[in-house]
Structures are given as C-alpha cells and as structure tokens.
LODREN-628743 format. One line per field, with one value per residue (C-alpha): chain; x, y, z. Coordinates in steps of 0.1 Angstrom, whole numbers, plus 5000, padded with zeros to 4 digits. Example, Ala and Ser with C-alpha at 12.3 -4.5 7.8 and 13.67 -1.06 7.14 Angstrom:
# residues 2
chaine A|A
east 5123|5137
north 4955|4989
up 5078|5071
//
This chain:
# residues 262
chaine A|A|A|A|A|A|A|A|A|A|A|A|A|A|A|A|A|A|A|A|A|A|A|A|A|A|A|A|A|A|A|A|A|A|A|A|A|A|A|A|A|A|A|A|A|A|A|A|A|A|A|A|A|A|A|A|A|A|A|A|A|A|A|A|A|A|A|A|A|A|A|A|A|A|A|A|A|A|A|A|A|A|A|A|A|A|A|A|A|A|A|A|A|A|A|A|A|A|A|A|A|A|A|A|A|A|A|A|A|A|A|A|A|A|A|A|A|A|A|A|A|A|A|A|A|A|A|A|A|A|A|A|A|A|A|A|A|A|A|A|A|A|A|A|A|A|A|A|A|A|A|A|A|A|A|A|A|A|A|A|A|A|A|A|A|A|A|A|A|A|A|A|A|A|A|A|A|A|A|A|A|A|A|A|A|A|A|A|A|A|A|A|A|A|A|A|A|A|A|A|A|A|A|A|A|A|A|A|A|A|A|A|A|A|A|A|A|A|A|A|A|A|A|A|A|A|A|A|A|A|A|A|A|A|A|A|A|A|A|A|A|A|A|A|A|A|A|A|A|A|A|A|A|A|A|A|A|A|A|A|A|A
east 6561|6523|6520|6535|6524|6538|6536|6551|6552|6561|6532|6510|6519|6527|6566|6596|6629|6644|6615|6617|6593|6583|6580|6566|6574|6551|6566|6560|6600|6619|6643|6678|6703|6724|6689|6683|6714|6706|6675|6698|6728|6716|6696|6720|6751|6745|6729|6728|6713|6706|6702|6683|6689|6654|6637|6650|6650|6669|6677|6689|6696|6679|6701|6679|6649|6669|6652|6655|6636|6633|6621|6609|6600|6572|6564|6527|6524|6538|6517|6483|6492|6493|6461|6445|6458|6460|6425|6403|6415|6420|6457|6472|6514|6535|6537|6527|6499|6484|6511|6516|6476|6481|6504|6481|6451|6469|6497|6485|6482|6506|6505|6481|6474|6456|6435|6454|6468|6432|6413|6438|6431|6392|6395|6416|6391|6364|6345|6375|6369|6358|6379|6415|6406|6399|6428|6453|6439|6442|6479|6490|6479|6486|6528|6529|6515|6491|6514|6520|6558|6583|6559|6575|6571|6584|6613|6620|6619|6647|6670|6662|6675|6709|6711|6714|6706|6707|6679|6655|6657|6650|6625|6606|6606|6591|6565|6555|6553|6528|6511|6507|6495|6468|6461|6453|6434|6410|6407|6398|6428|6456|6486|6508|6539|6569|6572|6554|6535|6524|6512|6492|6475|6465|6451|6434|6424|6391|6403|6430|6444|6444|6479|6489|6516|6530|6532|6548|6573|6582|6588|6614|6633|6627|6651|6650|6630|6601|6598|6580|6554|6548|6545|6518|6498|6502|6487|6457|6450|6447|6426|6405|6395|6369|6389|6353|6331|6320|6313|6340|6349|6352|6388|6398|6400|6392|6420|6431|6439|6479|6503|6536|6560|6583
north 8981|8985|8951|8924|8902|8871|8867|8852|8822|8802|8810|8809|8774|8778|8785|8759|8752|8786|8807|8823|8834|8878|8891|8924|8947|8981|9004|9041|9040|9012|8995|9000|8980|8969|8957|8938|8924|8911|8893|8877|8866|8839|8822|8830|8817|8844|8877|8909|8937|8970|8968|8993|8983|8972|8991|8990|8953|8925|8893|8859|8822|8808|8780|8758|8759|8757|8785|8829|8851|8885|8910|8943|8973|8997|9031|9029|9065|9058|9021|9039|9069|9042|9026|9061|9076|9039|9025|9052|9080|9058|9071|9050|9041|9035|9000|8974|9004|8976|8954|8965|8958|8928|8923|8936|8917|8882|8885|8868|8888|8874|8906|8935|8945|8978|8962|8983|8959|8937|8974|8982|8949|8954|8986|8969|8934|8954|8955|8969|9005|9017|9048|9032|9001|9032|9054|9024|9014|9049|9060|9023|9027|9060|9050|9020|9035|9069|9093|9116|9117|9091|9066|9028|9021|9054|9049|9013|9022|9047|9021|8998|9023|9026|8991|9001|8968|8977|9003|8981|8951|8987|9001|8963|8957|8987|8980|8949|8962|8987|8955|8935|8962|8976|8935|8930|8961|8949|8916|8938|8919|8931|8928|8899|8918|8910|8869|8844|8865|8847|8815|8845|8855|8824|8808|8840|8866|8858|8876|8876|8889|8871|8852|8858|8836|8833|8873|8880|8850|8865|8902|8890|8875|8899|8929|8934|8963|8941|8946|8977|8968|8936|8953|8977|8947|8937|8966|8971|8932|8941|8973|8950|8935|8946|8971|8993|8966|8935|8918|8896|8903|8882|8896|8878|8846|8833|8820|8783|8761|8754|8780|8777|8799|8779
up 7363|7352|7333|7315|7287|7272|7232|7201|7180|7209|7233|7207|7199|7159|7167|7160|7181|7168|7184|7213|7241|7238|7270|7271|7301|7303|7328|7334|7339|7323|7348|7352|7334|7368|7380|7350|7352|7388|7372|7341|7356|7378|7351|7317|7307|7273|7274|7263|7288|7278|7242|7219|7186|7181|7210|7247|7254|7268|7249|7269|7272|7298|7307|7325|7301|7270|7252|7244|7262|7241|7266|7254|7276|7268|7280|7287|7275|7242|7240|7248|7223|7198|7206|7206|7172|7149|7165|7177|7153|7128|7118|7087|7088|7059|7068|7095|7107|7133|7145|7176|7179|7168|7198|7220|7210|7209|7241|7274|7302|7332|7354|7353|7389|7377|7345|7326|7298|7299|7296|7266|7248|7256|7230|7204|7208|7187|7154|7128|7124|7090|7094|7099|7068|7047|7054|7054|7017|7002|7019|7009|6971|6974|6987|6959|6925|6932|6944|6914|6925|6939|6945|6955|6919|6905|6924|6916|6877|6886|6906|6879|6850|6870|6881|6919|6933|6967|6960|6942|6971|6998|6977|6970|7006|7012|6982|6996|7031|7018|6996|7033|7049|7027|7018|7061|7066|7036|7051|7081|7099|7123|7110|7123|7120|7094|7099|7079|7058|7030|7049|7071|7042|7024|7061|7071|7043|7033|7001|6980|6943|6917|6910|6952|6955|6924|6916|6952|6940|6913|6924|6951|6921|6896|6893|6858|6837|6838|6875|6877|6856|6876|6906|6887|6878|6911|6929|6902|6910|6951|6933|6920|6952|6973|6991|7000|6998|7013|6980|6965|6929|6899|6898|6930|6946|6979|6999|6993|7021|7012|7014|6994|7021|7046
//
C-alpha cells in the first residue's frame, strides 16, 4: 500500500445521512479479496468484497459507526498517468476530463509514508493550465454541436425522429456531460464529479449562460422535436461566454447566490 486518502461529501462536511465516507487505497498491487475480508468481517454485519462494477472496490456497513465506507483501490501507475496526460499534457476527455483531480486536490491525506499522494496533489494544486481549459472547450463544443457528423445533437434529432426514448435520455446525458465539463474548465474549475451539479455551478462558476437553470430544467424534461434546438441554443449561450477570455460578456450572467437543485 503506497497511500491512502479519505474524501467525499462526508469528509468534506456538505454530505447528508445517505453519504458515505470514500476511502481511497493506492497500491502498487491491490490486496487480496480473502485479506480484505479479514479487515470487513469483524466490523460489518453487510458488505460486499471484491466488487468491480465501478472500479475494484469494497463497499461496507460499519456496524458500530452507523455509516458506508466505499473503498476504492488505485493502481498508482494508472493514478500518476492520469495526472501526467489530463494536467501536464493537457489531454481533454469526453466528459468529467478533471474529476479524478478534483479528487486528488480535495481528499485528506491519512497515510503517505513516501510523500507520494502529498507530492501528487502539490502538481494538481497549481495555476489551471491554459493548454487543458482550451482543449477541453473545443473537443466539448466540438462532441455537442461542431462535429460535422453525429455530434450529441445530431444524434438526438435522429432518436427524436424515431421516438427511441431510451436513446435521447443516453445521448442528453451525454450532452450535458459534455455541457459540465466544458462549463468547469471555463470557470477554470476541477470538476466535482457527477453529484450535485447544478448547485456546484451556481456557488462556484464565476460565470454562467444566460437562462442556467432554467434551460438545463427544461432539457431533462423535454423529449420532444423542440429538444434539439434547445439544446443548440444552449451550447451557443455557453459560446457566448468568455470561453478564451477573461472578460465577462453581456451575453452572460454572473452566478446568483441560490441554486434551485436538491
């Protein structure tokens, strides 16, 4: 084990009685289930050791505290390739490009013999680099409207035409995913991850399109023809936002202080 880190809503004092505590384990060789088991079984009357679904992991009640520990193990090779191509080469994802830094930047350190975690977190705890803001705000627009084939929007006009429900809810998610993701790295934010979104936005984005809350309202509920071209308006408003540049625009707003999200 190299290092571990605790994180979350809970440790970070916003969470509510059904958060949990993230534990994050970074190991050069993730642990065995039978010893994991050896760890859980004394404390847990309900567990499950040796999951993958989301990741290799560990989920458990811990009896005695009353609360769910979510423990996640990370290769360190993997975690620092991460760090290297999203931060210091400035590599853009489809969607939630910096959430992992986000992690990193915000989990507190609880073992870290080597100063390898703190070191890590030393690299992401810097100026936002100009490189990654630009290449996540061009493959973003690029994923929702630009793309001169099968963009997000392309393809929602399609599902739309046949009525395929199921394929306008997967390709909106992934529309907004893009929307957040391009919307953070403009804000020169890390991205908080898939929880809570909205409220993230209106308390920390410095700038926002016009009609925020009330156009990302209405594209979760919309599934009609009328939805691609909301979602066009959509993206030209975050266009219209001062993507490249440090001055706000007449187009935008600044963020208000209530947030209309649960």
């Amino acid at each position: 084990m190299k290092a571990v880190g605790i994180g979350g809503s809970r440790s970070a004092g916003s969470g509510d009685k059904t958060s949990d505590y993230d534990i994050y384990v970074f190991t050069e060789q993730e642990p065995s289930v039978e010893e994991r088991l050896d760890i859980v079984r004394p404390i847990s009357s309900k567990y499950e050791v040796g999951g993958d679904y989301f990741g290799p992991g560990d989920e458990y009640w811990v009896d005695s505290e009353d609360v769910e520990f979510d423990v996640m193990f990370f290769d360190t090779k993997w975690f620092e390739g991460i760090v290297n191509s999203v931060w210091l080469e400035g590599k853009a994802w489809n969607a939630y490009t910096t959430a992992f830094l986000y992690t990193l930047s915000n989990l507190e350190i609880t073992y870290d013999p080597d100063n390898w975690l703190g070191n890590l977190k030393k690299t992401v705890c810097t100026p936002y680099p100009e490189k990654l803001r630009e290449n996540i705000i061009h493959r973003g627009l690029m994923l929702m409207k630009d793309k001169p084939f099968s963009s997000y929007i392309e393809q929602i006009k399609k599902a739309v035409e046949r009525n395929d429900l199921n394929s306008i809810n997967h390709r909106k998610a992934a529309f907004l995913e893009s929307y957040f993701d391009v919307l953070f790295a403009a804000n020169r934010l890390l991205h908080p991850g898939e929880k809570r979104l909205i409220a993230f936005a209106v308390a920390n984005c410095k700038v926002l399109p016009k009609d925020f809350e009330k156009d990302i309202a209405a594209a979760l509920e919309n599934r009609t023809a009328a939805l691609p071209t909301l979602l066009s308006e959509m993206v030209e408003k975050l266009r219209a936002c001062p993507l490249r540049d440090a001055n706000v625009s007449t187009n935008c707003i600044r963020a208000s202080s209530t947030a209309s999200e649960a």
